[in-house]
Biopython code that builds the backbone (N, CA, C, O; Angstrom):
import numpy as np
from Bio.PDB.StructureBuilder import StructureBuilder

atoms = [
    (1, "UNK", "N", (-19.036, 11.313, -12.957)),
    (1, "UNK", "CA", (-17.728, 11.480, -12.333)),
    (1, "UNK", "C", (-16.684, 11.596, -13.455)),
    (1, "UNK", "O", (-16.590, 10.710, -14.304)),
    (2, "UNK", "N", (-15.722, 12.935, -13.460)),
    (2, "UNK", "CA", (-14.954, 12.674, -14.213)),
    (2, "UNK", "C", (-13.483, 12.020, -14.206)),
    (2, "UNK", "O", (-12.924, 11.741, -13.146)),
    (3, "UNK", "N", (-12.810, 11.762, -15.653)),
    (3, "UNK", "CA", (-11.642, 10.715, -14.822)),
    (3, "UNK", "C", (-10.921, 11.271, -13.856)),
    (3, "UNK", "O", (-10.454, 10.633, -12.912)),
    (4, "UNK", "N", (-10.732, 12.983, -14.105)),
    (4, "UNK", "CA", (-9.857, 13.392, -13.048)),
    (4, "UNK", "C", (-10.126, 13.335, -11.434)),
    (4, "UNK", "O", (-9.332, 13.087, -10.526)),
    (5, "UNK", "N", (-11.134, 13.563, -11.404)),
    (5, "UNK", "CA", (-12.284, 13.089, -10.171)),
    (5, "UNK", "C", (-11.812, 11.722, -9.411)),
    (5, "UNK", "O", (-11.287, 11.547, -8.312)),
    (6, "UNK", "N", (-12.206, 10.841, -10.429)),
    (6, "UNK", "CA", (-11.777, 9.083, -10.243)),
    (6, "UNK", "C", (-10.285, 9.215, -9.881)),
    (6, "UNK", "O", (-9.964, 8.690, -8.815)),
    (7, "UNK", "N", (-9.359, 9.806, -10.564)),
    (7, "UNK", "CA", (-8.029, 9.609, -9.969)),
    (7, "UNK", "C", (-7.527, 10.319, -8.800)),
    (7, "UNK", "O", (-6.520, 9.940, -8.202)),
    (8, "UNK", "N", (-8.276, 11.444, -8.429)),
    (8, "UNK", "CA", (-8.291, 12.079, -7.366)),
    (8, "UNK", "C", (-8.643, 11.030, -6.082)),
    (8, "UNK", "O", (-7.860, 10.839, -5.151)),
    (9, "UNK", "N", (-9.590, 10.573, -6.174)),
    (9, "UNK", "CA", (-10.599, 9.653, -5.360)),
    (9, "UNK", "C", (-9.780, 7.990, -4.902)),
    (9, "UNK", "O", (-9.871, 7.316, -3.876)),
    (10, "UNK", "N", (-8.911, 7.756, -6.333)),
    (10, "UNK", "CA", (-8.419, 6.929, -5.843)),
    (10, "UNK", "C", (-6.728, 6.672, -5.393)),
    (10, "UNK", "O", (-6.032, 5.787, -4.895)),
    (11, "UNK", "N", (-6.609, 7.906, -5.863)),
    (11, "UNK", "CA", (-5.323, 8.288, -5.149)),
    (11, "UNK", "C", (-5.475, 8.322, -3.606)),
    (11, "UNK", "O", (-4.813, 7.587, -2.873)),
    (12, "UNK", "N", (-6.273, 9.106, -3.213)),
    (12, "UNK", "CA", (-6.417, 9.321, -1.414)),
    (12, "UNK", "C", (-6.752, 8.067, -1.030)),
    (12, "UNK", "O", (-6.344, 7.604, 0.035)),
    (13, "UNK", "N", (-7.639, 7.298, -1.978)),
    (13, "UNK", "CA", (-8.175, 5.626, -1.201)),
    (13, "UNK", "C", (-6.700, 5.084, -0.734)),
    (13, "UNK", "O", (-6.506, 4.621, 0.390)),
    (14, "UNK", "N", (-5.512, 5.220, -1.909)),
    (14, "UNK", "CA", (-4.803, 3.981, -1.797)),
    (14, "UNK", "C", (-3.215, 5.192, -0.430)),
    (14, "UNK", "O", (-2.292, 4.781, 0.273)),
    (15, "UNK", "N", (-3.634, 6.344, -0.670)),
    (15, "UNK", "CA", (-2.660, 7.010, 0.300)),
    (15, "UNK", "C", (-3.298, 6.371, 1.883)),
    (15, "UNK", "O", (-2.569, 5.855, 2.730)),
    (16, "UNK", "N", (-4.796, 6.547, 2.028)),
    (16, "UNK", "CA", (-5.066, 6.093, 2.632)),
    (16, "UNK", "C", (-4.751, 4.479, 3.443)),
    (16, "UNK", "O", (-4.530, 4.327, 4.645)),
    (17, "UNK", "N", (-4.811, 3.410, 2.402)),
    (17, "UNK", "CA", (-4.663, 2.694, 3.108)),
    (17, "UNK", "C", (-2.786, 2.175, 3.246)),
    (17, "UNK", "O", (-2.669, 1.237, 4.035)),
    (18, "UNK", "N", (-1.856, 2.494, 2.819)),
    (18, "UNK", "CA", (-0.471, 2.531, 2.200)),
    (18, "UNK", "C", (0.157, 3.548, 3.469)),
    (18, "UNK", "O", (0.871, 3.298, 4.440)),
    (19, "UNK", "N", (-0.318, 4.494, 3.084)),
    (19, "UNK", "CA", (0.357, 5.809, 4.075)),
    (19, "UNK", "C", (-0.372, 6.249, 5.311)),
    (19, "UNK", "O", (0.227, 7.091, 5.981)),
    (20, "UNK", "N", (-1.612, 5.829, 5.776)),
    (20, "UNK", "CA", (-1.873, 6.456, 7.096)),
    (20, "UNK", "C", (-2.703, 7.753, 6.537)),
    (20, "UNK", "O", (-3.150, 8.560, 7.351)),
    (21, "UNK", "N", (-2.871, 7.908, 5.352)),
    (21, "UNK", "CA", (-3.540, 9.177, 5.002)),
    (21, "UNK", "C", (-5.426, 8.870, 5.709)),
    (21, "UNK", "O", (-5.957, 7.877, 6.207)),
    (22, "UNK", "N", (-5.794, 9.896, 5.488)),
    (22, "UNK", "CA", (-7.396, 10.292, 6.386)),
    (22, "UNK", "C", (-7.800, 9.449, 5.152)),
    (22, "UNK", "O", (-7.325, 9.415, 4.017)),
    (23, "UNK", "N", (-9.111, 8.593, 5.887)),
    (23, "UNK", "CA", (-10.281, 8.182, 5.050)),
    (23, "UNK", "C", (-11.108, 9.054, 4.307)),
    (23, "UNK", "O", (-11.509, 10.158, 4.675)),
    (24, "UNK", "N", (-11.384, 8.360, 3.007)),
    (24, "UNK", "CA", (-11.819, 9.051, 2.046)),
    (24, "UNK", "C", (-13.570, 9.302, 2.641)),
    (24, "UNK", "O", (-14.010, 8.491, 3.456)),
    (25, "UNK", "N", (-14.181, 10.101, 2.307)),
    (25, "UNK", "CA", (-15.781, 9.914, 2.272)),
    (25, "UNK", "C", (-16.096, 8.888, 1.716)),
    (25, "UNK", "O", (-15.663, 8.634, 0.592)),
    (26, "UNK", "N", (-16.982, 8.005, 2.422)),
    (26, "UNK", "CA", (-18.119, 7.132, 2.102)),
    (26, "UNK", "C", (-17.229, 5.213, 2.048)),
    (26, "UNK", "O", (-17.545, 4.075, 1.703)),
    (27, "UNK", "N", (-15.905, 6.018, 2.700)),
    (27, "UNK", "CA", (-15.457, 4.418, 3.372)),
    (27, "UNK", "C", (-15.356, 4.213, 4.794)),
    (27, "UNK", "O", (-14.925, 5.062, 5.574)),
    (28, "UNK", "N", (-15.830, 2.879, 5.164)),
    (28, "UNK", "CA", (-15.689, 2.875, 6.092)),
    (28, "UNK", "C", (-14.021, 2.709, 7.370)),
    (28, "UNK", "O", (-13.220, 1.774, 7.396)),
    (29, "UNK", "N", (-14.021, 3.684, 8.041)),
    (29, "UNK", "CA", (-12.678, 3.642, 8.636)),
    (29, "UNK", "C", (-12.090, 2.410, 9.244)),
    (29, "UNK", "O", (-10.895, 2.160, 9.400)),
    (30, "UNK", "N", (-12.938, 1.815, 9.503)),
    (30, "UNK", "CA", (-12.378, 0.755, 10.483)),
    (30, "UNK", "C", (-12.108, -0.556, 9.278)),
    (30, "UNK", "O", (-11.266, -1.403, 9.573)),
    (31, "UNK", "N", (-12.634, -0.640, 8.327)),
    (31, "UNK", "CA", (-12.344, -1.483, 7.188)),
    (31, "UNK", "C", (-10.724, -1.029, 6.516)),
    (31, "UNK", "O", (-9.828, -1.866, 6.397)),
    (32, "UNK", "N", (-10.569, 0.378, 6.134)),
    (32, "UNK", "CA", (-9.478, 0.839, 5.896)),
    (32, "UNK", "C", (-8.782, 0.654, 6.430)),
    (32, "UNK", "O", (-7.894, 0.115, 5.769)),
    (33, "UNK", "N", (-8.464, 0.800, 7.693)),
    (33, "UNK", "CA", (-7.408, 0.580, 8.546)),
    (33, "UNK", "C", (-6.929, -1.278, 8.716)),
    (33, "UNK", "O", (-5.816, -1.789, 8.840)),
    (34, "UNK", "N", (-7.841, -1.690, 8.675)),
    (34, "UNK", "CA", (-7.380, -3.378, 8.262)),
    (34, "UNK", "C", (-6.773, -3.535, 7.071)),
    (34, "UNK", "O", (-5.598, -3.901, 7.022)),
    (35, "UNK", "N", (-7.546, -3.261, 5.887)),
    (35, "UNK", "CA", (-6.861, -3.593, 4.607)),
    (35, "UNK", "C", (-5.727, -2.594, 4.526)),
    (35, "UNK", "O", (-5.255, -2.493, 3.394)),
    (36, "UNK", "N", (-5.069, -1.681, 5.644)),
    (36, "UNK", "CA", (-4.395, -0.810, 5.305)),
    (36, "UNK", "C", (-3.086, -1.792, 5.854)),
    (36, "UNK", "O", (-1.917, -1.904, 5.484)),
    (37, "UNK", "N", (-3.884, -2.419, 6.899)),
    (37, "UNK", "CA", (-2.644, -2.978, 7.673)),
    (37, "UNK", "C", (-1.903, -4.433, 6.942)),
    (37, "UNK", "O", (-0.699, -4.685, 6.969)),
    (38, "UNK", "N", (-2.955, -5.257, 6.314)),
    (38, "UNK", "CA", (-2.649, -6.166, 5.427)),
    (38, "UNK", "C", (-1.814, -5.395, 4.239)),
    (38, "UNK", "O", (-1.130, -6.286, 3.737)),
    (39, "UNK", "N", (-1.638, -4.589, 3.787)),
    (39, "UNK", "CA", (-1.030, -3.805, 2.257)),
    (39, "UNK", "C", (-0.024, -3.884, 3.366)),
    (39, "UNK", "O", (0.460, -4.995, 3.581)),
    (40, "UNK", "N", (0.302, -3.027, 3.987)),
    (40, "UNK", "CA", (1.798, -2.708, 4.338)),
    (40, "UNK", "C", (2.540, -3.891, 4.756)),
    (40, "UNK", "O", (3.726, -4.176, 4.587)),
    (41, "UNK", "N", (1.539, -4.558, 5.372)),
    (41, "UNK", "CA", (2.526, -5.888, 6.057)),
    (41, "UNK", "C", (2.661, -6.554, 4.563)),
    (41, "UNK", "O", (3.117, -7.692, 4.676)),
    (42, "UNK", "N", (2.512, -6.346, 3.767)),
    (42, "UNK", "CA", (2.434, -7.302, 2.112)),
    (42, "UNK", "C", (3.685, -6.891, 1.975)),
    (42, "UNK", "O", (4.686, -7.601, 2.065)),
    (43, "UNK", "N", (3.624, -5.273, 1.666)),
    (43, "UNK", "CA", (4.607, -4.586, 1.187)),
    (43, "UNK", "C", (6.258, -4.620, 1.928)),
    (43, "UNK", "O", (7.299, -4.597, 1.271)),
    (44, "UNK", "N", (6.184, -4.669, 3.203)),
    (44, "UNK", "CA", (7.515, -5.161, 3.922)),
    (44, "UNK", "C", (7.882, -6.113, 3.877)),
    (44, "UNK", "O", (9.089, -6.354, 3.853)),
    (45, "UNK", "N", (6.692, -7.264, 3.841)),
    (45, "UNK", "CA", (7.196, -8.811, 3.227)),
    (45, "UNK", "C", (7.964, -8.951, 2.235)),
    (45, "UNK", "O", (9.045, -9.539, 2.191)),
    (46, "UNK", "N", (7.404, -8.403, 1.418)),
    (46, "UNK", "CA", (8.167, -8.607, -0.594)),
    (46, "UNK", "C", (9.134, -7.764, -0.135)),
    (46, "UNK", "O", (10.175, -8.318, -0.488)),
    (47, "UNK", "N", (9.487, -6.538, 0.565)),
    (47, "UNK", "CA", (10.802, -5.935, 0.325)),
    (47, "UNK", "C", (11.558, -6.648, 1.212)),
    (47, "UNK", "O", (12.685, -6.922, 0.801)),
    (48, "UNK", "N", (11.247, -7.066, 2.407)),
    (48, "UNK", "CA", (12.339, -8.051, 2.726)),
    (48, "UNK", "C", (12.915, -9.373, 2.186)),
    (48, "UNK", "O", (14.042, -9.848, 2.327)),
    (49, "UNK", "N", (11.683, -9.905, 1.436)),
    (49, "UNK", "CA", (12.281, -10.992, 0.541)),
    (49, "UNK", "C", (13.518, -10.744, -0.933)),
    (49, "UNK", "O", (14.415, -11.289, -1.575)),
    (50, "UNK", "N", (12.869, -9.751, -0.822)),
    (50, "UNK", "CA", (13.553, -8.828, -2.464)),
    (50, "UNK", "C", (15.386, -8.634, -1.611)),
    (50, "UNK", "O", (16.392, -8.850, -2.288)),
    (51, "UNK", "N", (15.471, -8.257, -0.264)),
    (51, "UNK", "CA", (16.529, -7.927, -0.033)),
    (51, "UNK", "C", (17.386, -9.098, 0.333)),
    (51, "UNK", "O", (18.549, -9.285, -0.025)),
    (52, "UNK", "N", (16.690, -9.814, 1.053)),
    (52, "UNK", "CA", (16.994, -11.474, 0.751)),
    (52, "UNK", "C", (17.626, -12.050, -0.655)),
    (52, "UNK", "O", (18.838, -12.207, -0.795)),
    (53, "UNK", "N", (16.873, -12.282, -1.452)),
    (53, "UNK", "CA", (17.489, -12.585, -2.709)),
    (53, "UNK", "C", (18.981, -11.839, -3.324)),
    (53, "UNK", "O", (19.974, -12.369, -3.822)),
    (54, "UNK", "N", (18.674, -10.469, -3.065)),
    (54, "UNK", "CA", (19.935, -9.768, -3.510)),
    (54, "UNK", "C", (21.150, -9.657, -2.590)),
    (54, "UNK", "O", (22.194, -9.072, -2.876)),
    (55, "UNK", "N", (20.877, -10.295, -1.448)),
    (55, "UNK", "CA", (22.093, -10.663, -0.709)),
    (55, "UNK", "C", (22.442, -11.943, -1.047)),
    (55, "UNK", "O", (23.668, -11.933, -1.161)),
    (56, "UNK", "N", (21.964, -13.176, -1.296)),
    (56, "UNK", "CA", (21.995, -14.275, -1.940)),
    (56, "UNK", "C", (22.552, -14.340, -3.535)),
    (56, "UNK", "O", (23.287, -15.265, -3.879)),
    (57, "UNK", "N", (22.156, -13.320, -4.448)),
    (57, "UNK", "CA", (22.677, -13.270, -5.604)),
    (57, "UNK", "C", (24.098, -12.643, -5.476)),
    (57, "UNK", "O", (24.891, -13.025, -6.337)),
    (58, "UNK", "N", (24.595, -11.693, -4.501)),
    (58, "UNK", "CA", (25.901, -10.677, -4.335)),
    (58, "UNK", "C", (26.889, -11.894, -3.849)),
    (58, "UNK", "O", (28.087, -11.769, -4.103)),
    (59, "UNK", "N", (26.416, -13.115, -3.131)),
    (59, "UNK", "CA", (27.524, -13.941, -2.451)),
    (59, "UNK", "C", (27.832, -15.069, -3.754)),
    (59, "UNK", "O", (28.856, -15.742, -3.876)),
    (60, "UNK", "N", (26.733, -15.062, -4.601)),
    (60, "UNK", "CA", (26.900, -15.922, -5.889)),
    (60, "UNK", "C", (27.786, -15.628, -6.731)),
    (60, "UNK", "O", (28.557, -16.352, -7.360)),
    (61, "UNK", "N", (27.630, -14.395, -6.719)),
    (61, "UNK", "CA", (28.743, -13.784, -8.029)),
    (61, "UNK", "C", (30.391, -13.619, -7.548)),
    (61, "UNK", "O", (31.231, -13.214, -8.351)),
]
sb = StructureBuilder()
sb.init_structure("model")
sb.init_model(0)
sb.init_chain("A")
sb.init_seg("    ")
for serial, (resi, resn, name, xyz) in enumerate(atoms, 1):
    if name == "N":
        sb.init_residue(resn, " ", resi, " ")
    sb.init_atom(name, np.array(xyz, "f"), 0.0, 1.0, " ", f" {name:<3s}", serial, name[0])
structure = sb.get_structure()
């Protein structure tokens, strides 16, 4: 496999589970779609905390 290959491969894995993109060959869909759903719910967590803080730091200053 070459690296460009590998980054191809794992680009679609992580569009996949992040964006709703189609499962890659040789994963299973129904696994993706869980760990897809845990990433995003991660990812709205930390940005709502992140927006949290910076409303908290704007009333500080």
């Amino acid at each position: 496999m070459t690296r460009n290959t590998l980054a191809q491969r794992q680009e679609a894995l992580v569009r996949a589970l992040v964006d709703g993109g189609p499962v890659p060959d040789g994963f299973d869909p129904a696994a993706i779609a869980a760990a897809g759903q845990v990433c995003r719910h991660k990812r709205d967590a930390h940005s709502a905390a992140a927006t949290r803080r910076r409303r908290r730091w704007w009333r500080l200053s």
